[in-house]
C-alpha atoms as an extended CHARMM CRD file, in Angstrom:
* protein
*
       121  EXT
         1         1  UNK       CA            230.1550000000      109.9600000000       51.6660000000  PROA      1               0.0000000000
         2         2  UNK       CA            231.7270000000      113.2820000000       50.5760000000  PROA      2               0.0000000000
         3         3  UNK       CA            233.9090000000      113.1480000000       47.2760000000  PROA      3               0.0000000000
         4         4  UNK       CA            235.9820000000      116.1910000000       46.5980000000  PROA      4               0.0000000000
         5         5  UNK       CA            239.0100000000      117.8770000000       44.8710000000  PROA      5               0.0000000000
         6         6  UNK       CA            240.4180000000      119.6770000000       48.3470000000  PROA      6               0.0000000000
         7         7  UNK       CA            243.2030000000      120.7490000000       46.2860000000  PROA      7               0.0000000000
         8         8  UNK       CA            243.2030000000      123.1690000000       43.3170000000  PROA      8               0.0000000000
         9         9  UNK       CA            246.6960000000      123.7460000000       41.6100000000  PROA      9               0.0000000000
        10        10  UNK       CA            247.2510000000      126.7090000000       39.2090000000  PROA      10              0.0000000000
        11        11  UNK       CA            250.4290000000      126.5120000000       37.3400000000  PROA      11              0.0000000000
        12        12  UNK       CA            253.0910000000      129.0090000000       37.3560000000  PROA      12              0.0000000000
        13        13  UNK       CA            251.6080000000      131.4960000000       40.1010000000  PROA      13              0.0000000000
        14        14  UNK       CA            253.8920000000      132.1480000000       43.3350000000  PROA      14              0.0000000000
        15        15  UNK       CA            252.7620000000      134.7010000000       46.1820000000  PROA      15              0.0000000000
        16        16  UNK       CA            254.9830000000      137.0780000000       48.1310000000  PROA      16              0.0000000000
        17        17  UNK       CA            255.2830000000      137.3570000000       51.5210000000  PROA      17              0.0000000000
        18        18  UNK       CA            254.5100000000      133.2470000000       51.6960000000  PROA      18              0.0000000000
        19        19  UNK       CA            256.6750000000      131.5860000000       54.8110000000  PROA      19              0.0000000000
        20        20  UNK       CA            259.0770000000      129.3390000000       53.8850000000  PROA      20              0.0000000000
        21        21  UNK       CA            258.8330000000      125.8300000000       55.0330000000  PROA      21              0.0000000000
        22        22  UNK       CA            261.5610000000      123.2860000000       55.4080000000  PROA      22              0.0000000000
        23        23  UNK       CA            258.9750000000      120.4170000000       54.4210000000  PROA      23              0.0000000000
        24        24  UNK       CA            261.0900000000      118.2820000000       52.3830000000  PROA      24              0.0000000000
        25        25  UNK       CA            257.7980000000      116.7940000000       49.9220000000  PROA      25              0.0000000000
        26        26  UNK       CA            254.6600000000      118.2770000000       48.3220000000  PROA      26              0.0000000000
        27        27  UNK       CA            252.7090000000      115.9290000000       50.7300000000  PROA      27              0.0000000000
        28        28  UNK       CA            254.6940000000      117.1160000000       53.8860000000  PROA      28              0.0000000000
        29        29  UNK       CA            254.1150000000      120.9120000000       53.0710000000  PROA      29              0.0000000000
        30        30  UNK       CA            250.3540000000      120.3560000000       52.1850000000  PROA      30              0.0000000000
        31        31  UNK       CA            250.0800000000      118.5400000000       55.6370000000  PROA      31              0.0000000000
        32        32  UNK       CA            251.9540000000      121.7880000000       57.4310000000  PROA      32              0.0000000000
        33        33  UNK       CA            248.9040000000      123.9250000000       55.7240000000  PROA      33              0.0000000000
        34        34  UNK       CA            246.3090000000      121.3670000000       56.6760000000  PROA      34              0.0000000000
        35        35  UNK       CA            247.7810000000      121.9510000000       60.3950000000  PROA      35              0.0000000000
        36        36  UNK       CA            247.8270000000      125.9830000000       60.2010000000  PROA      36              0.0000000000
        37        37  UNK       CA            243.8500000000      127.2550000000       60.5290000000  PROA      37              0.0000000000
        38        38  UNK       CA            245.0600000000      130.1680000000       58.6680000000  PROA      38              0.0000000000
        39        39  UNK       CA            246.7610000000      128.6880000000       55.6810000000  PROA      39              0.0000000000
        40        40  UNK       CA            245.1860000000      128.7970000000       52.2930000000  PROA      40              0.0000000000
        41        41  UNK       CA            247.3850000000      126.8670000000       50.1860000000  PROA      41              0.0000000000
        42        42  UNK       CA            250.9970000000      126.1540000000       49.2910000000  PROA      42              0.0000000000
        43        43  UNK       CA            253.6050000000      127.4510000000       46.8550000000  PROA      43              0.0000000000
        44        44  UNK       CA            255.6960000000      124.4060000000       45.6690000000  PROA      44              0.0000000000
        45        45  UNK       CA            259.2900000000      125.0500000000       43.2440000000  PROA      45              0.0000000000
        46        46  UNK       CA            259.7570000000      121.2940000000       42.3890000000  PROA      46              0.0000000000
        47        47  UNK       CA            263.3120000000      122.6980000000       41.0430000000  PROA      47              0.0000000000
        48        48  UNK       CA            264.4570000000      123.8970000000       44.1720000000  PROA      48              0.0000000000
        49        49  UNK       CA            266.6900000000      122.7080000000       46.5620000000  PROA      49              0.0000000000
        50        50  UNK       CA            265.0460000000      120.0580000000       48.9630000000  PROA      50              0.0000000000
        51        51  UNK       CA            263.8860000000      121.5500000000       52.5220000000  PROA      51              0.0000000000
        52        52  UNK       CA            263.3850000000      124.6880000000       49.8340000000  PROA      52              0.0000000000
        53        53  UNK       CA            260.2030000000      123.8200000000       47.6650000000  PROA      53              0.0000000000
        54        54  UNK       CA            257.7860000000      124.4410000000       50.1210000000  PROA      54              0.0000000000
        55        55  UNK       CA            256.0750000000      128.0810000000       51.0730000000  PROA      55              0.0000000000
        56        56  UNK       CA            253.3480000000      128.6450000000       52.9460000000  PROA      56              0.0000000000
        57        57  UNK       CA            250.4910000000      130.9100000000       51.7020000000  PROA      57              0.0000000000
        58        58  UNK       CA            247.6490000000      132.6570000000       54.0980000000  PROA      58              0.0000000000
        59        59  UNK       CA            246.9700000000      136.1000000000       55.0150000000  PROA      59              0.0000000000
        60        60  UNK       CA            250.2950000000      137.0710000000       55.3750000000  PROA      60              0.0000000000
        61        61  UNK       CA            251.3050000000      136.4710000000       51.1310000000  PROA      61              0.0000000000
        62        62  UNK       CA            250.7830000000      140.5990000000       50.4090000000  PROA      62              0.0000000000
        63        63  UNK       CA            249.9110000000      139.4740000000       46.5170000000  PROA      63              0.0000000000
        64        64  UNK       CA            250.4960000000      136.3970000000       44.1450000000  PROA      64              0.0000000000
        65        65  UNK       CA            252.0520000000      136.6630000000       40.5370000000  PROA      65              0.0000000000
        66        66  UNK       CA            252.6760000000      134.5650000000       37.6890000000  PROA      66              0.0000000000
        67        67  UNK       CA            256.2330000000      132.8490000000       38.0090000000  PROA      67              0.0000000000
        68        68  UNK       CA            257.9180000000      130.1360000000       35.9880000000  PROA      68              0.0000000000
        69        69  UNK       CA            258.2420000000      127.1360000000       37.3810000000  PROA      69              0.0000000000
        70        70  UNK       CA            256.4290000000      127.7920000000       40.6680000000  PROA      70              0.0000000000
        71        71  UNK       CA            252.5430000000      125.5120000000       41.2800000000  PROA      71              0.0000000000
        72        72  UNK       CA            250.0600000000      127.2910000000       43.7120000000  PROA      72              0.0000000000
        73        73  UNK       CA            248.4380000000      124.6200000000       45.0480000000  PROA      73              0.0000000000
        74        74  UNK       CA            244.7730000000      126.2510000000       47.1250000000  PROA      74              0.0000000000
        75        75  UNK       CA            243.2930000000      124.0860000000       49.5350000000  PROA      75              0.0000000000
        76        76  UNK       CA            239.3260000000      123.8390000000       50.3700000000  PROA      76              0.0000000000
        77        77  UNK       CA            238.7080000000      123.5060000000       53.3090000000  PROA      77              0.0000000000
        78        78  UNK       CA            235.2400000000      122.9660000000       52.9780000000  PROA      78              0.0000000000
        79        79  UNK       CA            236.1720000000      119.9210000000       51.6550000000  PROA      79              0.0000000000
        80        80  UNK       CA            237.4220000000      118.8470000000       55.0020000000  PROA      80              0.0000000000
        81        81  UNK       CA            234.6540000000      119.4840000000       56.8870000000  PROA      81              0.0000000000
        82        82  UNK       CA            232.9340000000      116.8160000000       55.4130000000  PROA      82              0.0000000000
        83        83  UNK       CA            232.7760000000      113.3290000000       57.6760000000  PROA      83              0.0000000000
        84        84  UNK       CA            234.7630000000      111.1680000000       54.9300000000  PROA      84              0.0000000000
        85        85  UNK       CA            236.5450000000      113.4670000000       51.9530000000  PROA      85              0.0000000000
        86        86  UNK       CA            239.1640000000      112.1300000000       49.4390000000  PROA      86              0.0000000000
        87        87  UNK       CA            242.3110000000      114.4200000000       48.9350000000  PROA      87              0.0000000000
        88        88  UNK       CA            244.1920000000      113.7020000000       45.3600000000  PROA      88              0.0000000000
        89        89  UNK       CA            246.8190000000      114.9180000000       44.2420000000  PROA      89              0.0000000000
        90        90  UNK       CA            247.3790000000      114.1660000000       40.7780000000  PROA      90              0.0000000000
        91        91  UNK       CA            249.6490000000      112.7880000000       38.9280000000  PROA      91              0.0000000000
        92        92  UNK       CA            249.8840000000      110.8740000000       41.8640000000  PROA      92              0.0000000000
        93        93  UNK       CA            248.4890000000      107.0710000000       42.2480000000  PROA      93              0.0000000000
        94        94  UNK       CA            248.2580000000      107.5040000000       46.0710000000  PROA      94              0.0000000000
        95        95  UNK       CA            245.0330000000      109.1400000000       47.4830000000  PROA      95              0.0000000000
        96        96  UNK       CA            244.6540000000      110.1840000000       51.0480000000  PROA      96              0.0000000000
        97        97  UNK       CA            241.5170000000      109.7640000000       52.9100000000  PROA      97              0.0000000000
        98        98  UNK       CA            240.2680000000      111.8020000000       55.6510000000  PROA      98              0.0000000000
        99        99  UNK       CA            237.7540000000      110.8550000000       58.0140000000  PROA      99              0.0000000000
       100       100  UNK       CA            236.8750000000      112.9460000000       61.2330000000  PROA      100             0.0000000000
       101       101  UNK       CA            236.6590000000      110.9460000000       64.6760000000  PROA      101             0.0000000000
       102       102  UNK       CA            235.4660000000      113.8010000000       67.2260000000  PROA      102             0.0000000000
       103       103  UNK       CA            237.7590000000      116.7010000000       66.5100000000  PROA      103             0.0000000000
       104       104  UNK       CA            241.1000000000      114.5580000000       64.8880000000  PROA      104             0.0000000000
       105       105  UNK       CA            240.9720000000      113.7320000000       61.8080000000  PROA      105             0.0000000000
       106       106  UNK       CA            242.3880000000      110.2400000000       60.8640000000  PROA      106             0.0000000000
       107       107  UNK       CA            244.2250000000      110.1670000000       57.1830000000  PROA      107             0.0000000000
       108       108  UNK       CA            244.2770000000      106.6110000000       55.3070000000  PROA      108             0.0000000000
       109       109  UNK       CA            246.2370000000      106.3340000000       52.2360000000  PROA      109             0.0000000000
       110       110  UNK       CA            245.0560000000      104.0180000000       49.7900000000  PROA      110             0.0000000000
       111       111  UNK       CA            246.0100000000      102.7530000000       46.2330000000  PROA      111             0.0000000000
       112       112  UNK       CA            244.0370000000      101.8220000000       43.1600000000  PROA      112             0.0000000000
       113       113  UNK       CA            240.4500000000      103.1390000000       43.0110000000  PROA      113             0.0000000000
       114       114  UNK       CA            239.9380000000      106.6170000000       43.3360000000  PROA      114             0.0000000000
       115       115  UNK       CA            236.7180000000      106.4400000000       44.6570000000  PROA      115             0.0000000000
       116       116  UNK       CA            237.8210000000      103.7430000000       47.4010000000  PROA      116             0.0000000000
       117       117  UNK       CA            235.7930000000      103.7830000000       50.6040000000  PROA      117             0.0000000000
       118       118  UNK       CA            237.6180000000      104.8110000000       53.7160000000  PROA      118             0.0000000000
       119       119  UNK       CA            238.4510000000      101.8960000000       56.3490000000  PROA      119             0.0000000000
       120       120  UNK       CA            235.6590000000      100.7340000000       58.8710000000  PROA      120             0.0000000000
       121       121  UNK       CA            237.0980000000      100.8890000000       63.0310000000  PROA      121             0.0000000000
């Protein structure tokens, strides 16, 4: 079983030249970068309008600089190479599981434990 942090969130940093997403929650948007092979993390302005929190970082974000208010949030995707990895996003309680079957991953969301084995088929 492979443990890991597949997100890394850096306070106050924003890039420019991000795409803007209409993803309407911080799980949402880091599912639309999951999806995108070329995405490297997400921008997310909590204090934004809804459908407006959400940008999309990769190789088109020219540079990133500190901003107020703005979390980068990187993703590893080494992390999700792994056959069973645990995605957490703190604060939250929730975790998400992801275990690859062939080529799809299959996501499992589980509360409590942190450490919580993913479910058998």
């Amino acid at each position: 079983m492979l443990d890991c942090e597949a997100w890394t969130i850096q306070n106050n940093l924003a890039g420019v030249g991000d795409k803007a997403s209409t993803a309407a929650t911080l799980e949402d948007c880091r599912a639309e970068c999951i999806d995108n092979d070329e995405c490297t993390g997400v921008d997310w302005v909590a204090a934004q309008t809804t459908g407006r929190q959400c940008w999309v970082v990769g190789p088109w974000t020219r540079k990133s600089e500190a901003r107020s208010g703005i979390d980068r949030h990187t993703l590893d995707r080494t992390c999700l190479t792994g056959s069973i990895c645990i995605v957490w996003a703190p604060p939250s309680p929730v975790q998400t599981t992801v275990r690859e079957s062939g080529n799809q991953p299959q996501w499992y969301r589980h509360s409590g434990q942190r450490h919580s084995p993913a479910p058998q088929d």
